[in-house]
Biopython code that builds the backbone (N, CA, C, O; Angstrom):
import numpy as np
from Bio.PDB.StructureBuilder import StructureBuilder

atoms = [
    (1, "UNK", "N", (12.003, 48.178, 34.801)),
    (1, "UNK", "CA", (13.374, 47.785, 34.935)),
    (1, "UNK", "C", (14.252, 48.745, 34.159)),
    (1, "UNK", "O", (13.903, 48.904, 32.989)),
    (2, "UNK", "N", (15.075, 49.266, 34.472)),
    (2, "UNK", "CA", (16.371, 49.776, 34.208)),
    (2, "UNK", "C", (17.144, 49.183, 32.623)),
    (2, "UNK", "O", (17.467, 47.998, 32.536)),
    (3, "UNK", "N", (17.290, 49.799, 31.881)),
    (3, "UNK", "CA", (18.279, 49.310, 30.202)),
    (3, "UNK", "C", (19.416, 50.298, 30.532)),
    (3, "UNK", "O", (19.432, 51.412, 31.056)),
    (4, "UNK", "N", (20.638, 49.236, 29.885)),
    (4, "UNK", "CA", (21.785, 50.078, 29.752)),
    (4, "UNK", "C", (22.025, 50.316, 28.805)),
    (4, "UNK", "O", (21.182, 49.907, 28.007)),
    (5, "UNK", "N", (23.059, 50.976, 28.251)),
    (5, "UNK", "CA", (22.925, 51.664, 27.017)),
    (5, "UNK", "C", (22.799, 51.024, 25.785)),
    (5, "UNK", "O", (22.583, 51.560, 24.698)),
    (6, "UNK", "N", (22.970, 49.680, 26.064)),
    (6, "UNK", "CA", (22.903, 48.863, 24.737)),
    (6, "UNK", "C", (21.504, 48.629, 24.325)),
    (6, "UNK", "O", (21.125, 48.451, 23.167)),
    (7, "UNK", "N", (20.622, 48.651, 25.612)),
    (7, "UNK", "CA", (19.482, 48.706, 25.696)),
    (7, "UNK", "C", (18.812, 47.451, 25.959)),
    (7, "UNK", "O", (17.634, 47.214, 25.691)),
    (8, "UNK", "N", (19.736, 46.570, 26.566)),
    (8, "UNK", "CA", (19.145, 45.526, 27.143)),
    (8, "UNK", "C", (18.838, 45.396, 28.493)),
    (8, "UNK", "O", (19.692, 45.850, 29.255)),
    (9, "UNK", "N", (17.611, 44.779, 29.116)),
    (9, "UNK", "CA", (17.436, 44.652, 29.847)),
    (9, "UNK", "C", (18.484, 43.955, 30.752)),
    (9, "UNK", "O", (18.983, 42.952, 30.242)),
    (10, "UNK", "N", (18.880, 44.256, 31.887)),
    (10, "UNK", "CA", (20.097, 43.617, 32.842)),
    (10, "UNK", "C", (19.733, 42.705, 33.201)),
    (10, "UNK", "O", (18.510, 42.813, 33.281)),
    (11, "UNK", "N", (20.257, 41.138, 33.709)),
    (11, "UNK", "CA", (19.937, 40.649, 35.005)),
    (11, "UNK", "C", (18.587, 39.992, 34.692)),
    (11, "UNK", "O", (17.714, 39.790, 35.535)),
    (12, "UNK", "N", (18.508, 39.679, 33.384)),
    (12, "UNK", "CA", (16.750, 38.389, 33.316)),
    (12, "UNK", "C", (17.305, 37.005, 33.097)),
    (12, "UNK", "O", (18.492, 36.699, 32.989)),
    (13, "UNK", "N", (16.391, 36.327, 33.056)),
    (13, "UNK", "CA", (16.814, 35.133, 32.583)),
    (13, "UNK", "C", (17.178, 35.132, 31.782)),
    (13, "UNK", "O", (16.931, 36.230, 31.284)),
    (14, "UNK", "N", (18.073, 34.181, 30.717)),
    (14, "UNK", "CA", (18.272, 34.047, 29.669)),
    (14, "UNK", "C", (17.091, 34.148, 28.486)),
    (14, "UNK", "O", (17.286, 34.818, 27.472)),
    (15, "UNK", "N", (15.927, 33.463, 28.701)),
    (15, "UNK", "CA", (14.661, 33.315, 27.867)),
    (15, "UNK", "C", (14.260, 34.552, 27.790)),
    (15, "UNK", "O", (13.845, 34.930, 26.694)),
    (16, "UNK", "N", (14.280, 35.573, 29.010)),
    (16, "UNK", "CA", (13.324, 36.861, 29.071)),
    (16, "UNK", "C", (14.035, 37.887, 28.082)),
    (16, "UNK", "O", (13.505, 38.733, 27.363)),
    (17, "UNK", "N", (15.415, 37.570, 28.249)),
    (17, "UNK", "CA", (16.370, 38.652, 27.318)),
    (17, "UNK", "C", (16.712, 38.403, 25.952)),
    (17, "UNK", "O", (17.328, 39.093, 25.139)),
    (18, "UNK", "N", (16.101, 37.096, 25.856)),
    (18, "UNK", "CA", (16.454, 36.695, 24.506)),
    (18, "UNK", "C", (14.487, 37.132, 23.859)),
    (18, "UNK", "O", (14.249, 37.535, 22.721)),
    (19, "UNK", "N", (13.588, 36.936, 24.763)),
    (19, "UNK", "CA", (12.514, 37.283, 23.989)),
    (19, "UNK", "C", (12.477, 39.689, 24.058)),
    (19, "UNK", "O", (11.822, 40.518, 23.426)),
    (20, "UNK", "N", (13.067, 39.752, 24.662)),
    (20, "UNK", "CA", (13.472, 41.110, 24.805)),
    (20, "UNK", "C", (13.874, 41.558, 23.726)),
    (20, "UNK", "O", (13.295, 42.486, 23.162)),
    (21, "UNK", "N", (14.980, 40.954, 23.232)),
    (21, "UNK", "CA", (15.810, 41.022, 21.761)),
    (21, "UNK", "C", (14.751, 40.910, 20.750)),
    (21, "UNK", "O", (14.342, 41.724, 19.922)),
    (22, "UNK", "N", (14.460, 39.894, 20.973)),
    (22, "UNK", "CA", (13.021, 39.832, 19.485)),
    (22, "UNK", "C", (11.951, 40.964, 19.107)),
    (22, "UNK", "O", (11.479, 41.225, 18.001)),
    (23, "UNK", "N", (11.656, 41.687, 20.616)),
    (23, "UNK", "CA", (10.756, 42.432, 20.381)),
    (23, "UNK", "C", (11.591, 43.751, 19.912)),
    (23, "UNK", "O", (11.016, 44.727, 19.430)),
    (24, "UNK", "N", (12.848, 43.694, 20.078)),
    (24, "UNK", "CA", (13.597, 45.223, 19.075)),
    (24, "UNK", "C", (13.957, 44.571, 18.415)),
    (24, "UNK", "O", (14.851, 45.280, 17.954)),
    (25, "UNK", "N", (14.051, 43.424, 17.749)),
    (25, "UNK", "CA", (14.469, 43.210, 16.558)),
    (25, "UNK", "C", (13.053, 43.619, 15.699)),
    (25, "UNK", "O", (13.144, 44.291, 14.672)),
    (26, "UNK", "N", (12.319, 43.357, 15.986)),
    (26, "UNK", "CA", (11.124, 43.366, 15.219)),
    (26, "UNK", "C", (10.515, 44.783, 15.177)),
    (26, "UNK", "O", (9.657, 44.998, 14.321)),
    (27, "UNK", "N", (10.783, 45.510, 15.799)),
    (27, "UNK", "CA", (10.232, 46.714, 16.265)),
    (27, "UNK", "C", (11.299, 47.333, 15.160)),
    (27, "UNK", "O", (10.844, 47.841, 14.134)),
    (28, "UNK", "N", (12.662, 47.284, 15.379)),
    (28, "UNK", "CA", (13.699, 47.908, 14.353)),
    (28, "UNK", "C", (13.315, 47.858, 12.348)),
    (28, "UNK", "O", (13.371, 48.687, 11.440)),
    (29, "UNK", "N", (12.923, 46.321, 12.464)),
    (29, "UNK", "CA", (13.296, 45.747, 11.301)),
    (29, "UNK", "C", (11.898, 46.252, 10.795)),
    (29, "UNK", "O", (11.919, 46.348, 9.568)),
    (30, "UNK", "N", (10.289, 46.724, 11.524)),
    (30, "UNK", "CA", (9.475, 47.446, 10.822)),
    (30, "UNK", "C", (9.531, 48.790, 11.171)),
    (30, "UNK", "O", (8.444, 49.367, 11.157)),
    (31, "UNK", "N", (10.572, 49.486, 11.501)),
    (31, "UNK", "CA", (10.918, 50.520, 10.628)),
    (31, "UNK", "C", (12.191, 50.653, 10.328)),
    (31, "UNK", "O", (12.736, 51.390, 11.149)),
    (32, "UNK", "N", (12.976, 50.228, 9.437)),
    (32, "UNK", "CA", (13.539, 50.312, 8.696)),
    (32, "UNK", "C", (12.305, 49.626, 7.217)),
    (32, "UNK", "O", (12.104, 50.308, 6.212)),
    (33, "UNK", "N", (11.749, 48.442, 7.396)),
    (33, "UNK", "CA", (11.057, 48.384, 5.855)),
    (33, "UNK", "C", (10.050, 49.867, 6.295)),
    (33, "UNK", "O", (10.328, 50.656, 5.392)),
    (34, "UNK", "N", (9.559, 50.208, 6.758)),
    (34, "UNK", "CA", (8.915, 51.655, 6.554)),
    (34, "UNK", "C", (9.647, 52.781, 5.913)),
    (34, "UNK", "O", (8.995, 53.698, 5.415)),
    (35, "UNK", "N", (11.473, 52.794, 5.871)),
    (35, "UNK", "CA", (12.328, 53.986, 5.368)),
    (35, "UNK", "C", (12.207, 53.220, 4.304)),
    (35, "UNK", "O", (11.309, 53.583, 3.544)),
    (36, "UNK", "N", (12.645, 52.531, 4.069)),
    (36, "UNK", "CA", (13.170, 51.465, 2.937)),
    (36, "UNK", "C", (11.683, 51.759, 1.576)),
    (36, "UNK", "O", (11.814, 51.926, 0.363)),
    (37, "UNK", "N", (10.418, 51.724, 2.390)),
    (37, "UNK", "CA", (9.224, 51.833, 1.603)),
    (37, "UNK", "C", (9.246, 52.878, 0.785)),
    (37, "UNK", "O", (9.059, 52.789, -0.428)),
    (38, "UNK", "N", (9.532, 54.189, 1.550)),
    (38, "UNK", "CA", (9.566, 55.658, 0.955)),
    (38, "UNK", "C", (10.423, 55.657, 0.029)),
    (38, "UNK", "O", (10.198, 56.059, -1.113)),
    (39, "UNK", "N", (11.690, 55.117, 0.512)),
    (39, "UNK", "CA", (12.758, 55.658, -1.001)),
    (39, "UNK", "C", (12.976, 55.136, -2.276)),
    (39, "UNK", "O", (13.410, 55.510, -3.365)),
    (40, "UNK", "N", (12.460, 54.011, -1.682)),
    (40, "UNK", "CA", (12.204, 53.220, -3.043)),
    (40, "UNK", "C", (11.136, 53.688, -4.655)),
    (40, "UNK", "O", (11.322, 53.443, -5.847)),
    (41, "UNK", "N", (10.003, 54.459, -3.893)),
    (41, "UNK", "CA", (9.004, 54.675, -4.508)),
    (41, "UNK", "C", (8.075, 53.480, -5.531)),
    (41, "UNK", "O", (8.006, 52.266, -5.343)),
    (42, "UNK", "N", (7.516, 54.181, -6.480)),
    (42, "UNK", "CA", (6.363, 52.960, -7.022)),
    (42, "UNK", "C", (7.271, 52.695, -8.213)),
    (42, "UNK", "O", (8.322, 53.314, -8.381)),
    (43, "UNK", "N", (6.719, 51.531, -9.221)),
    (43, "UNK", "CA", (7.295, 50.979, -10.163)),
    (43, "UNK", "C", (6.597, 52.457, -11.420)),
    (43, "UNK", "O", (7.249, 53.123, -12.224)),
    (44, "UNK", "N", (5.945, 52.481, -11.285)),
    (44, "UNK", "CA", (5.619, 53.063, -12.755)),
    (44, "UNK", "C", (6.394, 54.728, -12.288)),
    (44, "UNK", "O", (6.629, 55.119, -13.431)),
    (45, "UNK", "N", (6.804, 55.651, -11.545)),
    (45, "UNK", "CA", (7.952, 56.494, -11.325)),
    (45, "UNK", "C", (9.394, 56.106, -11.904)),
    (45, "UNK", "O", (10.027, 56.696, -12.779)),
    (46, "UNK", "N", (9.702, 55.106, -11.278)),
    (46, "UNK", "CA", (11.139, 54.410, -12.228)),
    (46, "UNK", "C", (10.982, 54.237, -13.318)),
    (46, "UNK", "O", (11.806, 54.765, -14.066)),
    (47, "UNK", "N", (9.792, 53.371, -13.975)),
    (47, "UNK", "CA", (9.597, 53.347, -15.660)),
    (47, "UNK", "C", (9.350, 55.094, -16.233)),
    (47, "UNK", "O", (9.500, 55.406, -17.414)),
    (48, "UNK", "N", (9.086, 55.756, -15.507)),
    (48, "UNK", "CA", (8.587, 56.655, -16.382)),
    (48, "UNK", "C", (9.947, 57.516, -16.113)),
    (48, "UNK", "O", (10.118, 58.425, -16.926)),
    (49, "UNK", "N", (11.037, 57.359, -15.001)),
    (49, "UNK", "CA", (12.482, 58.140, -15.169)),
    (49, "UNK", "C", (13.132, 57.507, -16.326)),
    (49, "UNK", "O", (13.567, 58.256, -17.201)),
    (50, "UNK", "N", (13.269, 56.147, -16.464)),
    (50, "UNK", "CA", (13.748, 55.410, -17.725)),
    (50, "UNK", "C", (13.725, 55.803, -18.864)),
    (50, "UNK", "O", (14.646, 56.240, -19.553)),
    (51, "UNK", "N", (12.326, 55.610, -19.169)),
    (51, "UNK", "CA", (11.799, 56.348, -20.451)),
    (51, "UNK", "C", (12.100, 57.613, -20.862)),
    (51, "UNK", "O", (12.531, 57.614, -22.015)),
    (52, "UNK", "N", (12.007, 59.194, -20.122)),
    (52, "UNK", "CA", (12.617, 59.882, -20.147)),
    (52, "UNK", "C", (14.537, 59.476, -20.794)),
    (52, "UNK", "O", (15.056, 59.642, -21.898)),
    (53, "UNK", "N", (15.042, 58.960, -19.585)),
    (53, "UNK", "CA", (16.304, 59.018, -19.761)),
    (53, "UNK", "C", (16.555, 58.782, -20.947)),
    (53, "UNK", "O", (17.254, 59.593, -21.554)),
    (54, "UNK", "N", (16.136, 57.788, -21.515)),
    (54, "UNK", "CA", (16.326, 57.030, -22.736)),
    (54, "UNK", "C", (15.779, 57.994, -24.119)),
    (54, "UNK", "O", (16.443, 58.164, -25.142)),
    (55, "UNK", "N", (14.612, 58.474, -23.890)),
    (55, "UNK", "CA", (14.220, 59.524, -25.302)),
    (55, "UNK", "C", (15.801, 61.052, -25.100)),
    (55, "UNK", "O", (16.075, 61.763, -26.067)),
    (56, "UNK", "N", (16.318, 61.157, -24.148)),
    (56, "UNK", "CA", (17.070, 62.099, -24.035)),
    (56, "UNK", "C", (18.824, 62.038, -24.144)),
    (56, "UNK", "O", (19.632, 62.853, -24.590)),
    (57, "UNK", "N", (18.988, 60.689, -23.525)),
    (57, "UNK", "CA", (20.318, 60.388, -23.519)),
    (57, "UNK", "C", (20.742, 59.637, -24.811)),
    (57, "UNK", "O", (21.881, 59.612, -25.279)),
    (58, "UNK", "N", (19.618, 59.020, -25.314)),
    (58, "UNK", "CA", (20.164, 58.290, -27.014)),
    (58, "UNK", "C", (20.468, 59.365, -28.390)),
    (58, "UNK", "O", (21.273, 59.115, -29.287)),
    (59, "UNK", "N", (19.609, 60.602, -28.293)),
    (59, "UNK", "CA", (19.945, 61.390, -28.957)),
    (59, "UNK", "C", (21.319, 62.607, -28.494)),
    (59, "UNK", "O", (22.324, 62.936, -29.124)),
    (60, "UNK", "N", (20.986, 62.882, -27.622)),
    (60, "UNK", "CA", (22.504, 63.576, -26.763)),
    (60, "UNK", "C", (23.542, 62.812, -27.277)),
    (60, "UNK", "O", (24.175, 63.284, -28.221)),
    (61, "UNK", "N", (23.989, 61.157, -26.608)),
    (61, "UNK", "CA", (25.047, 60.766, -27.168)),
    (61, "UNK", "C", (25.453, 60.772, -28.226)),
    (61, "UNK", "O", (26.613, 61.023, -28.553)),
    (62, "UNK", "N", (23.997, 60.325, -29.354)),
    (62, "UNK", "CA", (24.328, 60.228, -30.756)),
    (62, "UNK", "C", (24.832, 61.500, -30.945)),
    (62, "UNK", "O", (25.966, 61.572, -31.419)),
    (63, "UNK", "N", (24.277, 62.458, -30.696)),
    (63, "UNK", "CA", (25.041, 64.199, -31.132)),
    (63, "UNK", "C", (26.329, 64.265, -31.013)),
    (63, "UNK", "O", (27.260, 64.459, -31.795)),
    (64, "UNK", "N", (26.216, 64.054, -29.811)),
    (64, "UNK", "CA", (28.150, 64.117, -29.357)),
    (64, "UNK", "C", (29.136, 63.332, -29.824)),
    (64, "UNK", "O", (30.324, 63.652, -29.867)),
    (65, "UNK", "N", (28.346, 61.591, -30.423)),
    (65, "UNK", "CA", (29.475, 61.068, -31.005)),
    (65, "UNK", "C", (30.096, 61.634, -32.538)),
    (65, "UNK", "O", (31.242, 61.724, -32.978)),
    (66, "UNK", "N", (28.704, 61.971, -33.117)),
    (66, "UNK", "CA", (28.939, 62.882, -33.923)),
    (66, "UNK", "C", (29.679, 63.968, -34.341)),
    (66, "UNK", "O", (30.377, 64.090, -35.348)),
    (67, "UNK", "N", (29.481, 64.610, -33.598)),
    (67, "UNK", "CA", (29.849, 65.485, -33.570)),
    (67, "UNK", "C", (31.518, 65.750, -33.611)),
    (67, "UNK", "O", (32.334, 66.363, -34.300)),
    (68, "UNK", "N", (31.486, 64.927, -32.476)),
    (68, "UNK", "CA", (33.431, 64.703, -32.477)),
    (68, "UNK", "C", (34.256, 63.674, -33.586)),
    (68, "UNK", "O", (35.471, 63.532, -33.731)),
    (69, "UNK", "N", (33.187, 63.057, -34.266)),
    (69, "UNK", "CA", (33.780, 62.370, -35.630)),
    (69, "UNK", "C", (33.627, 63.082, -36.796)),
    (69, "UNK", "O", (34.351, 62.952, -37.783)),
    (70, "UNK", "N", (32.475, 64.007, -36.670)),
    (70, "UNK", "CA", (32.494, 65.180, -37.720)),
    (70, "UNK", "C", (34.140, 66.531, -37.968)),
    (70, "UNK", "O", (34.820, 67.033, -38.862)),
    (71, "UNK", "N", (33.998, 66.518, -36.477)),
    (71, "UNK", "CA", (35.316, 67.082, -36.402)),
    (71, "UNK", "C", (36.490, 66.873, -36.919)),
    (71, "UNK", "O", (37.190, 67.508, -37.707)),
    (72, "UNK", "N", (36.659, 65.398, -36.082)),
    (72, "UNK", "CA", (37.944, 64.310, -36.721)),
    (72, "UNK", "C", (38.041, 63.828, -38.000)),
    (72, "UNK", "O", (39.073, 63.227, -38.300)),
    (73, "UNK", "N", (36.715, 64.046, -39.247)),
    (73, "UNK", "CA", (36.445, 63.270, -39.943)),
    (73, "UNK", "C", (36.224, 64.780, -41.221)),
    (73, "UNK", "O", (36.027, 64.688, -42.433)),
    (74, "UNK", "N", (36.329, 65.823, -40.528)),
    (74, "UNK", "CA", (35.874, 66.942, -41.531)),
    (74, "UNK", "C", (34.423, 66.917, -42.464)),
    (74, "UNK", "O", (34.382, 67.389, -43.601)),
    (75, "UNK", "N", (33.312, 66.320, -41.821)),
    (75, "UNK", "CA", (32.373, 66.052, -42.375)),
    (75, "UNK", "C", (31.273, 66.307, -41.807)),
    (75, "UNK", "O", (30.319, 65.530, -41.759)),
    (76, "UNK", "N", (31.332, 67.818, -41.160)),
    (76, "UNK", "CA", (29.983, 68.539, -40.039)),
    (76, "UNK", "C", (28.994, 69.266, -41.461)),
    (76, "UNK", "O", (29.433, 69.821, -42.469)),
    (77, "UNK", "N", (27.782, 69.045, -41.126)),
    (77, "UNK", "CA", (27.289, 68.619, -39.950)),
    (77, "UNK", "C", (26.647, 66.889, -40.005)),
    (77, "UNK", "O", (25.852, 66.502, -39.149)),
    (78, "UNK", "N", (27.139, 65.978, -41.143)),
    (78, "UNK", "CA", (25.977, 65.352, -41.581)),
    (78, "UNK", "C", (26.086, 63.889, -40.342)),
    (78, "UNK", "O", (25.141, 63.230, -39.908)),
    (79, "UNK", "N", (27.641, 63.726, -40.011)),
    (79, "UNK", "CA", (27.509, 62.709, -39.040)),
    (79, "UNK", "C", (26.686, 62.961, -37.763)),
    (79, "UNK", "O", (25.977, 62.068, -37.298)),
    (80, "UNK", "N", (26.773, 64.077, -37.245)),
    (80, "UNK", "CA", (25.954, 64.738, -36.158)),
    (80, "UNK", "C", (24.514, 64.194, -36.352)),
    (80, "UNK", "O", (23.979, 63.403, -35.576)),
    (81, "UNK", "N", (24.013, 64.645, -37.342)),
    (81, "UNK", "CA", (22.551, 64.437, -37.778)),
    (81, "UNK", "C", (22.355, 63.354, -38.029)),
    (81, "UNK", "O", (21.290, 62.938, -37.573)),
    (82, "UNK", "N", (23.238, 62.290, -38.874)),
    (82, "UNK", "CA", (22.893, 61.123, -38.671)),
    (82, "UNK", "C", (22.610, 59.881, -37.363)),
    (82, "UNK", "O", (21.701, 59.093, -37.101)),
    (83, "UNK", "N", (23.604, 60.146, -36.915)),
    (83, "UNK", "CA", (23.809, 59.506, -35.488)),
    (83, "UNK", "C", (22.718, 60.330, -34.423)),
    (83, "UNK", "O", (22.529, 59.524, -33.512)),
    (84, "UNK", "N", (22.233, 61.091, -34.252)),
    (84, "UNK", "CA", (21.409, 61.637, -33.305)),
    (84, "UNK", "C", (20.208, 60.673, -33.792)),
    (84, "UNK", "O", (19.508, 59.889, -33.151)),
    (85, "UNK", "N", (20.224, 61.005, -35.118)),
    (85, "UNK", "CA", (18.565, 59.998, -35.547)),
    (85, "UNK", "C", (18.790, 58.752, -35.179)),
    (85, "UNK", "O", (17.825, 58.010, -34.992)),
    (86, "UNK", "N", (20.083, 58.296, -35.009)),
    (86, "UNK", "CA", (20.258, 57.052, -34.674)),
    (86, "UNK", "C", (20.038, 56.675, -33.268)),
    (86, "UNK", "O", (19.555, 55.653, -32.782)),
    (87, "UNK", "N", (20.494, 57.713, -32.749)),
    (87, "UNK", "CA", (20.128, 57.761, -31.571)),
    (87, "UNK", "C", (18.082, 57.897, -31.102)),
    (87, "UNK", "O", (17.331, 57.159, -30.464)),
    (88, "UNK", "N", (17.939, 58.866, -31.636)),
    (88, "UNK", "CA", (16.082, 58.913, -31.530)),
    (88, "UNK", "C", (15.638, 57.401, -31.985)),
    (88, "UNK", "O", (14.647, 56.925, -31.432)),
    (89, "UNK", "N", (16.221, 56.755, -32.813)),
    (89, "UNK", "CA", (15.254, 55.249, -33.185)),
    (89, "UNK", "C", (15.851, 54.486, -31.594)),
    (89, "UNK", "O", (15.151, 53.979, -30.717)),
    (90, "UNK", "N", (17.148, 54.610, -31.621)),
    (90, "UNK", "CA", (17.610, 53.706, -30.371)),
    (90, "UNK", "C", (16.789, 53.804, -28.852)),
    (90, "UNK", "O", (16.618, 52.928, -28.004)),
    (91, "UNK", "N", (16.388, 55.142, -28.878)),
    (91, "UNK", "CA", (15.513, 55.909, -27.629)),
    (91, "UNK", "C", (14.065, 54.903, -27.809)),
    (91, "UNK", "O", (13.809, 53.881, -27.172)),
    (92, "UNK", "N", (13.352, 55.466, -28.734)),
    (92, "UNK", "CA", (12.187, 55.101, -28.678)),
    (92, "UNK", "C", (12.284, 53.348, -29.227)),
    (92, "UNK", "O", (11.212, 52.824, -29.528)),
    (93, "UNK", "N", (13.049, 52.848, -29.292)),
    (93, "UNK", "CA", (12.770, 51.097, -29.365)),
    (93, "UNK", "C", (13.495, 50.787, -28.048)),
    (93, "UNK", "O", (13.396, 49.574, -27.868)),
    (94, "UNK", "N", (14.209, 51.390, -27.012)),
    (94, "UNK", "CA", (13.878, 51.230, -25.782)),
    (94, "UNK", "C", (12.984, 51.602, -25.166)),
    (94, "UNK", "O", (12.832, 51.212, -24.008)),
    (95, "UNK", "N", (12.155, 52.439, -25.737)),
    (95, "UNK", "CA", (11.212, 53.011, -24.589)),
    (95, "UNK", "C", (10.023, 51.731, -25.078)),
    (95, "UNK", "O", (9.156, 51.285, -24.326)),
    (96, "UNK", "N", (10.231, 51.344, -26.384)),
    (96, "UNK", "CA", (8.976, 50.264, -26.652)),
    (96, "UNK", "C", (9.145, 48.845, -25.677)),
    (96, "UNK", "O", (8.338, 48.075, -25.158)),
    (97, "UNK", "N", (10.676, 48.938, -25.726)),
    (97, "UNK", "CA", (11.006, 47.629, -24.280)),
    (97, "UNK", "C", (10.643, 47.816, -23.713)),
    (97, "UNK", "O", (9.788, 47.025, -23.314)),
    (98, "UNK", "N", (10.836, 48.998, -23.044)),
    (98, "UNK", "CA", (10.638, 49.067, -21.088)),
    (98, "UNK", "C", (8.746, 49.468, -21.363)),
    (98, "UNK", "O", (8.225, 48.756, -20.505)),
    (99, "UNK", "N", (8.037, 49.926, -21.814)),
    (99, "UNK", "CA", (6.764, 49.725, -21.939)),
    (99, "UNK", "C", (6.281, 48.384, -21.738)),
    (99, "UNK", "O", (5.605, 47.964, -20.799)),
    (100, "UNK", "N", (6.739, 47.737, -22.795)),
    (100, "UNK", "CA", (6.202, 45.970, -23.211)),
    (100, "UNK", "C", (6.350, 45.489, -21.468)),
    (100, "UNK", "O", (5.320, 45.052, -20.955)),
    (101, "UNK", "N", (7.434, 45.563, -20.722)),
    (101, "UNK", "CA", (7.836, 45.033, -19.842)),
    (101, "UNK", "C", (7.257, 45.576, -18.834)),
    (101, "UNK", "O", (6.894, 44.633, -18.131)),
    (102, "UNK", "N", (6.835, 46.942, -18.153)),
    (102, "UNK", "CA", (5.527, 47.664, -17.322)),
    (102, "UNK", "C", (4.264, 46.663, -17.260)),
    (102, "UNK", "O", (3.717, 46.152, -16.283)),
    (103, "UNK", "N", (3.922, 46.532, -18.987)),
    (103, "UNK", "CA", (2.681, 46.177, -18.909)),
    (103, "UNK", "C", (2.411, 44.811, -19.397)),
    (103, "UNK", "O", (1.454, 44.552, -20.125)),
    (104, "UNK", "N", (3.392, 43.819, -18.927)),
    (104, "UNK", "CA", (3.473, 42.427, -18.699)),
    (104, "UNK", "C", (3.580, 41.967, -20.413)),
    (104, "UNK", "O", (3.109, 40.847, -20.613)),
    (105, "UNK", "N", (4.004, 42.513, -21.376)),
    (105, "UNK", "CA", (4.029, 42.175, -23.043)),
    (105, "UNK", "C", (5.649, 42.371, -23.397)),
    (105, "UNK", "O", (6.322, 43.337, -23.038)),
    (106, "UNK", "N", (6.107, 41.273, -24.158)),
    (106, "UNK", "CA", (7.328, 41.428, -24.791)),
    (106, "UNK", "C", (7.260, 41.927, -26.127)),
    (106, "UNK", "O", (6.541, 41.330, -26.928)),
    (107, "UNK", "N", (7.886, 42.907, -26.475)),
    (107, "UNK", "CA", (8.129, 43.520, -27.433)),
    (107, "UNK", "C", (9.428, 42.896, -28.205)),
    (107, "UNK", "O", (9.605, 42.966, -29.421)),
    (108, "UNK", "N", (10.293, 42.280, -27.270)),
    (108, "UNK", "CA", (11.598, 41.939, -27.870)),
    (108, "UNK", "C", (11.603, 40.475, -28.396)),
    (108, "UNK", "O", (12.456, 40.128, -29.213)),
    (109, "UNK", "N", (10.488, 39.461, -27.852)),
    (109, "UNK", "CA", (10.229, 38.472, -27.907)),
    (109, "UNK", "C", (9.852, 37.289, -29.684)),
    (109, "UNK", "O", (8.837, 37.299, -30.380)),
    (110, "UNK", "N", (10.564, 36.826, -29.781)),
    (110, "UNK", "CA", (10.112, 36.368, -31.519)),
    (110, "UNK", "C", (8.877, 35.791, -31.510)),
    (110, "UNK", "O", (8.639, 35.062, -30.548)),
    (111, "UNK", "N", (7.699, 35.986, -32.659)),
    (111, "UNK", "CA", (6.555, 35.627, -32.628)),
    (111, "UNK", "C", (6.613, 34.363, -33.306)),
    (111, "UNK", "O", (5.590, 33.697, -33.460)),
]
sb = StructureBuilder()
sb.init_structure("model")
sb.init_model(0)
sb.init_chain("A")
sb.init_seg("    ")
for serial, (resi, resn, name, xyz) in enumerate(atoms, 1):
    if name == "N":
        sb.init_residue(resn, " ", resi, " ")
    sb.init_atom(name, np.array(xyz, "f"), 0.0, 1.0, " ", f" {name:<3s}", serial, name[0])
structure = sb.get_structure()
């Protein structure tokens, strides 16, 4: 039989075109979860971009806040250095979260 561009079959019964529909709905909707599968990727890729982010962006910021209060504050280099370390403890006691939480253990949790 003949589809028009919408891609339905013309001219069936109501039942035949409505089970018509189901079979591209279903046909659509497993692949799209097939795109959907790929981009998503696995859980331990995201934990391990996190972790990164976090050992890199807690010390960066701390630098920079530093840095620009060292400026404002006439007191380079020691705020810089302080706040970056502040930043490295802040990094790695997130990275001890998002670990605990990978591998089913709370770290943040009161004993």
């Amino acid at each position: 039989m003949a589809e028009d561009e919408t891609g339905e079959v013309p001219k069936l019964p109501p039942d035949a075109r409505l089970e018509s529909l189901d079979e591209r709905l279903e046909r659509l909707q497993e692949a799209e979860a097939k795109r959907n599968a790929r981009k998503q990727g696995n859980a331990d890729n995201r934990a391990g971009r996190l972790v990164v982010s976090q050992l890199v962006g807690g010390p960066v910021g701390g630098a920079m806040v530093g840095w620009v209060l060292d400026q404002w504050l006439g007191t380079a280099p020691w705020l810089l250095l302080g706040l970056m370390f502040i930043g490295f403890a802040g990094g790695f006691i997130s990275v001890m979260r998002i670990s605990g939480r990978s591998t089913g253990n709370r770290t943040d949790e009161p004993r």
